[in-house]
SELUMVEX-711042 format. One line per 8 residues: number of its first residue (from 1); their letters; for each residue x, y, z of C-alpha. Coordinates in pm, whole numbers. Layout:
<rs>
NUM) A) X/Y/Z; ...
</rs>
This chain:
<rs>
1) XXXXXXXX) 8623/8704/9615; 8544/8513/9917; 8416/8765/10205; 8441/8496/10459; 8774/8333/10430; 9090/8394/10647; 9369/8672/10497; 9612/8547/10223
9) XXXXXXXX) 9877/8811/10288; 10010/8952/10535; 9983/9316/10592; 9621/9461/10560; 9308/9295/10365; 9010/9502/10292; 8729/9294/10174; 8436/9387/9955
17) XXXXXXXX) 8112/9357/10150; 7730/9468/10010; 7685/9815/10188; 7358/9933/10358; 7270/10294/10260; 6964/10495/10283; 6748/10506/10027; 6719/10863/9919
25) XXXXXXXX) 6389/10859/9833; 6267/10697/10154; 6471/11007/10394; 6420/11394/10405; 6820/11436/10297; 7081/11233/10310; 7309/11504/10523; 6990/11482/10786
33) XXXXXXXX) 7033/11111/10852; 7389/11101/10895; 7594/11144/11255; 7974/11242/11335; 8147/10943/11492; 7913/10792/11871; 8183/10923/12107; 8190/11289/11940
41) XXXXXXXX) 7812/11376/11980; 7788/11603/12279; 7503/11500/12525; 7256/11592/12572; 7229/11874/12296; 7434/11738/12032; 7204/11386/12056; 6852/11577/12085
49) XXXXXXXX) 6916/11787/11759; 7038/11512/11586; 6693/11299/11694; 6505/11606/11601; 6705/11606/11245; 6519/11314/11075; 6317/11026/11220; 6571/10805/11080
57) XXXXXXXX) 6882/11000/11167; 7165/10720/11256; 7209/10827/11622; 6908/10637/11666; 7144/10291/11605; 7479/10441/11758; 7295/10595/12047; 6973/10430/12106
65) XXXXXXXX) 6772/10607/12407; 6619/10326/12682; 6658/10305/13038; 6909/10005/13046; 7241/9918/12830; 7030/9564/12733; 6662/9792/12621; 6906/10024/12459
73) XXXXXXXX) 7079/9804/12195; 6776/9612/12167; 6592/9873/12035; 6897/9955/11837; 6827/9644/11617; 6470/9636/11624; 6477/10001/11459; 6745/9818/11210
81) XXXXXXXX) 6518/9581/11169; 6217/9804/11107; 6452/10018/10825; 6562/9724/10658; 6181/9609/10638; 6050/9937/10545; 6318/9994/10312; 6504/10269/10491
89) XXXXXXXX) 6814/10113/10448; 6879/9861/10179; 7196/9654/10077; 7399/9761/9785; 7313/9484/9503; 7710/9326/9452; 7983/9334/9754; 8227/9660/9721
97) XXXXXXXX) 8503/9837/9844; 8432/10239/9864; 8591/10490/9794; 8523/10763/10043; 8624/11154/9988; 8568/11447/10269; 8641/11786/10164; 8616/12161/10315
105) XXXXXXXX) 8784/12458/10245; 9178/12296/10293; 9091/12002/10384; 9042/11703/10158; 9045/11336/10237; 9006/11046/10061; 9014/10640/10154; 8858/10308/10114
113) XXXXXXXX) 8578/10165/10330; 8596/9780/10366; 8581/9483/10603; 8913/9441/10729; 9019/9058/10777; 9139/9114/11206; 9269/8760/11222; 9492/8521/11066
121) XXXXXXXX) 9879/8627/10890; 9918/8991/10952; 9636/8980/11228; 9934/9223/11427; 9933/9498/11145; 9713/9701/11339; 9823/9939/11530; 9637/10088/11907
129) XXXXXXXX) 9807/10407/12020; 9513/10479/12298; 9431/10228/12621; 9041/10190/12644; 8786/10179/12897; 8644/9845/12984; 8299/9979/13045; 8264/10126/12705
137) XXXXXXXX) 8439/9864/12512; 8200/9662/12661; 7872/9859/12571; 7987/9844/12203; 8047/9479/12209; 7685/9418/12316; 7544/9700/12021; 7736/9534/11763
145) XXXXXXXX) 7644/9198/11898; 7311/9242/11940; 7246/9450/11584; 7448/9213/11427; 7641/9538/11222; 7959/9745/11208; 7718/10046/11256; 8051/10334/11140
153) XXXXXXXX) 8356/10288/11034; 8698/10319/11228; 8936/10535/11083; 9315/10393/11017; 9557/10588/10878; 9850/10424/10667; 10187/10544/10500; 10153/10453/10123
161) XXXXXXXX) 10474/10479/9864; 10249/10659/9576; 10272/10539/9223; 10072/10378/8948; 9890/10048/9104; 9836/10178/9419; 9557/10209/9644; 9560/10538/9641
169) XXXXXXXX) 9633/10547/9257; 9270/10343/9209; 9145/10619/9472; 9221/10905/9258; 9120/10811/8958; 8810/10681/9084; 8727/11003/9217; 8699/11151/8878
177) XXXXXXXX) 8359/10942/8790; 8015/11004/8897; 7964/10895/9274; 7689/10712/9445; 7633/10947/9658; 7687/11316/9740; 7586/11548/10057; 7689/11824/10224
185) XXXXXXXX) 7664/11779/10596; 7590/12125/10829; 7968/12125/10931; 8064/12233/10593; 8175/11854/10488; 8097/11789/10144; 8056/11343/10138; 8102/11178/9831
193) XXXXXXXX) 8135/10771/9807; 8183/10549/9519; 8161/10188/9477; 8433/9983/9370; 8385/9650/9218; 8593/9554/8917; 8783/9277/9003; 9165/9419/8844
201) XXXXXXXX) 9104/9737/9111; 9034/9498/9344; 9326/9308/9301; 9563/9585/9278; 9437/9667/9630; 9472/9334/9795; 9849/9334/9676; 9942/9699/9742
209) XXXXXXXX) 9809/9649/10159; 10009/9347/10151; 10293/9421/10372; 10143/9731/10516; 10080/9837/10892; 9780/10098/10971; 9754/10304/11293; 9413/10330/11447
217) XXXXXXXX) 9322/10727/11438; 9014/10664/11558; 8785/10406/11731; 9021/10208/11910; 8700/10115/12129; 8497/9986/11875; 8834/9802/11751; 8828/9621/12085
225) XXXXXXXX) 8519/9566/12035; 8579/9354/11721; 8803/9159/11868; 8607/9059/12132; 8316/8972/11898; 8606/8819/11690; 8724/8592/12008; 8341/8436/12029
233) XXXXXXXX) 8294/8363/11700; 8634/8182/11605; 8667/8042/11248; 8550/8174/10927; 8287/8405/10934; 8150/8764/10919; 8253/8849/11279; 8607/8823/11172
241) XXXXXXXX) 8641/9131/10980; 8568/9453/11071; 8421/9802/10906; 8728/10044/10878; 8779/10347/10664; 9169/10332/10547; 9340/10640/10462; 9691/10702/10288
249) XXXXXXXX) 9842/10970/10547; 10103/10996/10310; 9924/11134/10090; 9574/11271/10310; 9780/11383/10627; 9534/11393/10929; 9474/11680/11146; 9507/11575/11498
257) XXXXXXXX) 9321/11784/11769; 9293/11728/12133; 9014/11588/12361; 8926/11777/12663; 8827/11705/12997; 8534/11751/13164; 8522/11701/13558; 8177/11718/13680
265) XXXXXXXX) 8256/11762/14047; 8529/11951/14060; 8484/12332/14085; 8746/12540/13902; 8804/12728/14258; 8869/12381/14426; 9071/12267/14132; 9308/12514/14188
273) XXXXXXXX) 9341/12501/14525; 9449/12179/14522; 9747/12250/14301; 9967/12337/14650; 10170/12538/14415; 10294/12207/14248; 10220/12407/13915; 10269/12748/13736
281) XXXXXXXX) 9901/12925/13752; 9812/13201/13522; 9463/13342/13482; 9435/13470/13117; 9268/13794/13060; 9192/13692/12676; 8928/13510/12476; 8973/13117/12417
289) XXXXXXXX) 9130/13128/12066; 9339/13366/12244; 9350/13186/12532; 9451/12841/12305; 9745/13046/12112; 9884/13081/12455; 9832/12747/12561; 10039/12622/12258
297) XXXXXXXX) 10284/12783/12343; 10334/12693/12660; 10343/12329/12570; 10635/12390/12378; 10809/12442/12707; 10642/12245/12910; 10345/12025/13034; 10038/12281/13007
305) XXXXXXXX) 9702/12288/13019; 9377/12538/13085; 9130/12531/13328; 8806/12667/13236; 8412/12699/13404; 8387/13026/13641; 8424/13226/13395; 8765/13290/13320
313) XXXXXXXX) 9070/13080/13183; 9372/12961/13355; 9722/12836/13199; 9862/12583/13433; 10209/12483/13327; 10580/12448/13482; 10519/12143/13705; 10758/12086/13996
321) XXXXXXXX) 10988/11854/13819; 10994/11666/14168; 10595/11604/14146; 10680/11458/13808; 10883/11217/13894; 10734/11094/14202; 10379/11074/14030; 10470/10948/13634
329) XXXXXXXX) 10550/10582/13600; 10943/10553/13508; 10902/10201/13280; 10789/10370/13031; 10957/10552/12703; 11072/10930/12776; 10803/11021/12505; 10506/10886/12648
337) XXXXXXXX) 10591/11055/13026; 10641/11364/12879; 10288/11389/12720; 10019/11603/12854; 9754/11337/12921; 10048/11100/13118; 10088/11416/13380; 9758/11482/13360
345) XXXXXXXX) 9619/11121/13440; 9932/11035/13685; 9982/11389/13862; 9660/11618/13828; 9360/11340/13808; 9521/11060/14058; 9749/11262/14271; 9678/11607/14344
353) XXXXXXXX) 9284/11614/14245; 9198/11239/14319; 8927/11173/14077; 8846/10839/13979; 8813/10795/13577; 8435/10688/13517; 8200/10845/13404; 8032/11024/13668
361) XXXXXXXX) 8325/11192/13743; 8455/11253/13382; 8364/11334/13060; 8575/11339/12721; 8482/11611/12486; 8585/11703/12168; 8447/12057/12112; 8659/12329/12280
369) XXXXXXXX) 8354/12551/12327; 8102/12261/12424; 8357/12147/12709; 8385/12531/12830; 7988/12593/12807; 7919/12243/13011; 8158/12302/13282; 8043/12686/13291
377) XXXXXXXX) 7648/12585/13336; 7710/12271/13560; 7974/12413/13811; 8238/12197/13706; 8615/12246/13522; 8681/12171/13159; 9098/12094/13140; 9174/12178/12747
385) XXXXXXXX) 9438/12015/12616; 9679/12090/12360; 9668/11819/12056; 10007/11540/12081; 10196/11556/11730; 10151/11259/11449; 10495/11134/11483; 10499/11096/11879
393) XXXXXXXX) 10200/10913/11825; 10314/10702/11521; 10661/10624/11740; 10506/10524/12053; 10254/10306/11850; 10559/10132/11672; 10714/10085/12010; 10372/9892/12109
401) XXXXXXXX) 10312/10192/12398; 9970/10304/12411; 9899/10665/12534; 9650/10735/12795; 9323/10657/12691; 9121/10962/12480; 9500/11144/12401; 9428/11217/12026
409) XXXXXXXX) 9126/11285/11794; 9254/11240/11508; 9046/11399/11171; 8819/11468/10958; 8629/11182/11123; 8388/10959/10841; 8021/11100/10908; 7821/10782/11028
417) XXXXXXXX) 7522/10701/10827; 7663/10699/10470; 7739/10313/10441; 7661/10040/10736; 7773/9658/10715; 7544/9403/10854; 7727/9053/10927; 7363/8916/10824
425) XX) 7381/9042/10449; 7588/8817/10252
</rs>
């Protein structure tokens, strides 16, 4: 099968490519070198224990250390380099798709890593739910560019129909041989991949995506990011396909949790001052999980969020339905300006609090606790948010609406580090 050439069907087209993996013998564990997803490390802890892990841990290519964006990736692909030399990392012998399976207590999910084809018919099966940030598309243009590699996958979630001959038919009973690999990662995570190469599974796959639409769950940075790299490098070629992990949702339903807020300048005391009464504020005598059962269910009634950093916790909900409407954008669907992050963006960040969204003044964090514990030592206020539902998501994506940027984290994320593509290995 031709890993170069455009897509014959429409729908989705995973092609095989020859993985890079670790080389067991050459690392202390295989659970030690691997990452969660770039944007879901917590700085600086999360990135120093990680470093401290294993000498070759893989947030040494997603998040190189170097006092400039152009040192950084550079000595992102020199360390490739060095691994691939030193044999580190070495390509898989024969191109593959793999089979991918994450499981913990209740939660088990299985997919197919591959190079999806991002251009020619079906190029529009792809589905962004999430604007992006310029500045950070653009910093993972330049690291893929420059390393020449889809460093992690992208996770897209699809709705399959079941049955024999499917994709996720060949995933299951795949799943019942001896994998290539096996860890346990210090989340809980059991990782298991397989390699698929006979040409009849292979087949059955290509014809089973045909026809098929995915929605990004997560990475729709590094997405843009391919296209971009796509866009320079037109015509056949490695640069137009793309590393994504696709998952049957249909069968694997994702968990979908929120991302929170962190404003560095803001102190809680000021934040809430600002609020002119334009909101409902309740300070919550309870501990966060507490604290989050209430917040839940105030978001069934109404935009609601909590403030956190002095200390304490504070439900803000029941905004001035005036304030709404003179602060949410009305050419939009009655979905997307009733979400949380629309009325957070439009009436708390812009309006009322006037903070600009770059990084200096904000931070996106996935971890409940990590958001509360930075905002507590740095003087600032963590705004948790309450996760948006599949199907709102799903429906505004079908709709081509895309939520404010960071609305969703979809999950379990695939741990980086368990299978790389380089667009240099054919």
């Amino acid at each position: 099968m031709n890993s170069d050439g455009p897509a014959a069907n429409d729908g989705l087209r995973l092609i095989p490519f020859r993985g890079l993996r670790y080389v067991p013998e050459r690392v202390g564990s295989l659970a030690a070198v691997t990452s969660p997803p770039y944007d879901v490390v917590v700085r600086p802890d999360g990135l120093h224990h990680l470093e401290s892990a294993d000498p070759h841990n893989i947030v040494r290519l997603i998040l190189p250390q170097a006092p400039t964006p152009e040192a950084r990736h550079r000595q992102a692909a020199d360390t490739l380099a060095r691994w691939l030399a030193e044999g580190i990392l070495a390509p898989d012998p024969e191109p593959a798709l793999y089979v991918y399976e994450q499981h913990r207590d209740d939660i088990l999910q299985r997919g197919v890593i591959g190079a999806l084809a991002l251009s020619g018919p079906g190029a529009g099966t792809v589905l962004p739910h999430e604007d992006v940030m310029a500045d950070i598309v653009a910093d993972r243009t330049d690291l893929l560019r420059t390393t020449a590699a889809n460093l992690e996958p992208l996770l897209l979630t699809y709705q399959g129909t079941g049955g024999a001959g499917t994709t996720t038919a060949i995933v299951e009973r795949t799943v019942r041989n001896p994998p290539l690999l096996a860890t346990t990662t210090e989340d809980g995570f059991r990782h298991r991949l397989w390699a698929l190469t006979d040409p009849a599974d292979l087949a059955a796959i290509d014809r089973d995506l045909a026809g098929r639409q995915a929605l990004i769950a997560d990475g729709h940075h590094r997405w843009a990011a391919y296209l971009a790299l796509r866009a320079e490098h037109p015509g056949a070629g490695p640069w137009n396909h793309g590393l994504v992990l696709l998952t049957d949702s249909a069968r694997y339903p994702l968990r979908v949790r929120a991302i929170h807020r962190l404003l560095h300048r803001l102190p809680v005391a000021k934040a809430l001052d600002a609020l002119h009464g334009s909101f409902h504020v309740q300070r919550l005598d309870t501990a966060l999980p507490e604290a989050l059962e209430t917040l839940a269910e105030a978001c069934a009634e109404s935009n609601a969020f909590l403030l956190a950093g002095d200390g304490a916790l504070h439900l803000l909900d029941r905004p001035d339905p005036a304030l709404l409407a003179g602060t949410v954008r009305t050419d939009r669907p009655d979905a997307w300006r009733a979400l949380d992050a629309t009325v957070l963006h439009a009436t708390l960040l812009d309006h009322l609090w006037q903070i600009p969204d770059t990084p200096d003044h904000i931070a996106y964090i996935h971890d409940t606790e990590a958001a509360v514990t930075q905002a507590e030592r740095h003087g600032g206020t963590a705004v948790l948010m309450h996760p948006v539902r599949e199907e709102v998501v799903r429906g505004l994506a079908r709709e081509g609406v895309t939520m404010p940027r960071k609305s969703t984290s979809f999950g379990p994320k695939p741990a980086t580090g368990l299978v790389l593509r380089s667009l240099t290995v054919t």
